[in-house]
C-alpha positions in Angstrom: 0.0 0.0 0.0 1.4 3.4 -0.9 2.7 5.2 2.6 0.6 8.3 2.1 -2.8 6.3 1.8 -1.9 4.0 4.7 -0.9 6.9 6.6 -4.3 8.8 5.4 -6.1 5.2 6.7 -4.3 5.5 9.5 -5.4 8.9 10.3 -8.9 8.3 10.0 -9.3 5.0 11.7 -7.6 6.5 14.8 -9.4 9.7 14.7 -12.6 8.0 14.3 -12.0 6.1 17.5 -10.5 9.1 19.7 -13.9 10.8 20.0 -17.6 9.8 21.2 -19.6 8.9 18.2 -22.6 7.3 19.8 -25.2 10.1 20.7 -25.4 13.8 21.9 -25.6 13.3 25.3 -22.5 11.9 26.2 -20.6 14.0 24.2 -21.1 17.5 26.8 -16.6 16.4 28.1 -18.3 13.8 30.7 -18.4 10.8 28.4 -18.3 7.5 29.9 -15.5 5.8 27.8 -12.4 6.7 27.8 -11.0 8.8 24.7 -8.2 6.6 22.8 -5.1 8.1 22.5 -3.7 8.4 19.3 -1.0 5.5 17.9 2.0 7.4 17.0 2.9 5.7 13.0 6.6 4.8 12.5 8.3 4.1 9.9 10.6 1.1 9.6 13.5 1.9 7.1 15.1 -1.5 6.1 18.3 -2.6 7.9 21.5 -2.6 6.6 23.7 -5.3 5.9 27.3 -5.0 7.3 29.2 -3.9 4.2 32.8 -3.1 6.4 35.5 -5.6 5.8 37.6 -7.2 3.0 36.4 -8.4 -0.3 37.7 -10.7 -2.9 37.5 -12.0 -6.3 37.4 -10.6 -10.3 36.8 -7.9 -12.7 36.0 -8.5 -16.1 35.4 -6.3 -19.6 33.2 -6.9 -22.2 36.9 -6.6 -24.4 38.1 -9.4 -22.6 40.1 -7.6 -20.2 40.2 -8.3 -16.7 42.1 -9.8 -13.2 42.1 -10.0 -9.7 40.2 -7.5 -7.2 40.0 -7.5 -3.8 38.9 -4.6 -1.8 38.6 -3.3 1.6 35.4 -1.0 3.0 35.4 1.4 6.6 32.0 2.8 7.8 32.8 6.8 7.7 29.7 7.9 8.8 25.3 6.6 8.5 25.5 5.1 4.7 29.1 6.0 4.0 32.3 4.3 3.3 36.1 4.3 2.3 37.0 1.5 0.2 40.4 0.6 -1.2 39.9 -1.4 -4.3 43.9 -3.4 -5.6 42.7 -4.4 -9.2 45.1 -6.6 -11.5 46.2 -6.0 -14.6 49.4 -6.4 -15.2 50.5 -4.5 -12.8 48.7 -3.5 -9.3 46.4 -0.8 -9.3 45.2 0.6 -6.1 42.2 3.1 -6.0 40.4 4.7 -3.4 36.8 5.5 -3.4 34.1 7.3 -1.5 31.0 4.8 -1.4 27.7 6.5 -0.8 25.1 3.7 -0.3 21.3 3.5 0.3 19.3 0.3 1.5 17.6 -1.6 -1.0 15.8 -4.8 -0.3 18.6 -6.3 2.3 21.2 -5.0 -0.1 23.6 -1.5 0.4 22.5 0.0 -3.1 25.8 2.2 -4.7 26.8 3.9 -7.5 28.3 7.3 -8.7 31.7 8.1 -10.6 35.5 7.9 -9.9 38.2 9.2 -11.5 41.1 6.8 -11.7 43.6 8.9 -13.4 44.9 9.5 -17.0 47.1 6.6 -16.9 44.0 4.3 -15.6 41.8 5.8 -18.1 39.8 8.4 -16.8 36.3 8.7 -15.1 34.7 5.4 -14.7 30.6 5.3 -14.0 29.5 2.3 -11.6 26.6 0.7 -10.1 27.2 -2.0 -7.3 24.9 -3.9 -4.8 26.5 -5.2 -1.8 24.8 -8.0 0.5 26.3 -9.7 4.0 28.6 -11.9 1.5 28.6 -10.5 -2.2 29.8 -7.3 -3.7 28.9 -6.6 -7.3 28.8 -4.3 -9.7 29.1 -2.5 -13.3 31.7 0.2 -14.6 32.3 1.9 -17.9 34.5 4.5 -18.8 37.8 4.7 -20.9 36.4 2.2 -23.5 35.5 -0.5 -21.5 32.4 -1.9 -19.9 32.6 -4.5 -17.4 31.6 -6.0 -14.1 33.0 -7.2 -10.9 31.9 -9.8 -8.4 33.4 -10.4 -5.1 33.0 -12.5 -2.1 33.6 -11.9 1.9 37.4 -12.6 2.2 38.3 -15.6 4.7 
């Protein structure tokens, strides 16, 4: 049900019950029930699964490109995180990034842009989903498009 119609429900149903509806002459402030008090709504926002720790596994291109990953995430603050991502490809690139997450359906939601340099081809865009034992994702930028999927490191 959409949140502003159950809220609207909500409204109505405890209003309706938080006055005297039966006649007119118990409604003079000397009624004999007791008024309800109102039921406060809250809103449950999904939890989050614990995204902090080290990653591992591969990246791979649609060019046939690709190599080891691992990475490593700290919580910086609600929804935020440092990771340091060491990608091979023939040599060992190290990159940090700023993750801004959201929850989504017992998943950290992320994506945004990162600039890896000139000599790592620019600004890459990305979209990744992490769970309590996956990371994945998609980049492009600097010609390629590819993915990434890693696992909770032992």
């Amino acid at each position: 049900m959409h949140k502003s119609i159950a809220l609207l429900l909500a409204v109505f149903l405890i209003g309706g019950l938080s006055g005297c509806q039966h006649c007119n002459d118990c409604c003079d402030g000397a009624s004999s029930q007791p008024a309800v008090a109102p039921v406060p709504v809250k809103i449950i926002e999904p939890a989050m699964p614990l995204v902090t720790g080290k990653w591992t596994g591969r990246w791979t291109t649609t060019n046939g490109h690709g190599g080891g990953l691992t990475c490593e995430t700290k919580e910086t603050g609600p929804n935020k995180w440092e990771a340091l991502f060491v990608a091979e490809f023939g040599y060992i690139g190290r990159y940090s990034v700023k993750l801004d997450g959201k929850p989504g359906n017992g998943e950290v939601l992320f994506g945004g842009k990162v600039d890896l340099g000139l000599g790592d081809a620019g600004i890459f865009n990305w979209t990744g989903k992490a769970n309590a034992t996956e990371f994945i994702g998609q980049f492009e930028g600097g010609g390629e498009k590819g993915s990434f999927k890693m696992t909770r490191a032992k």
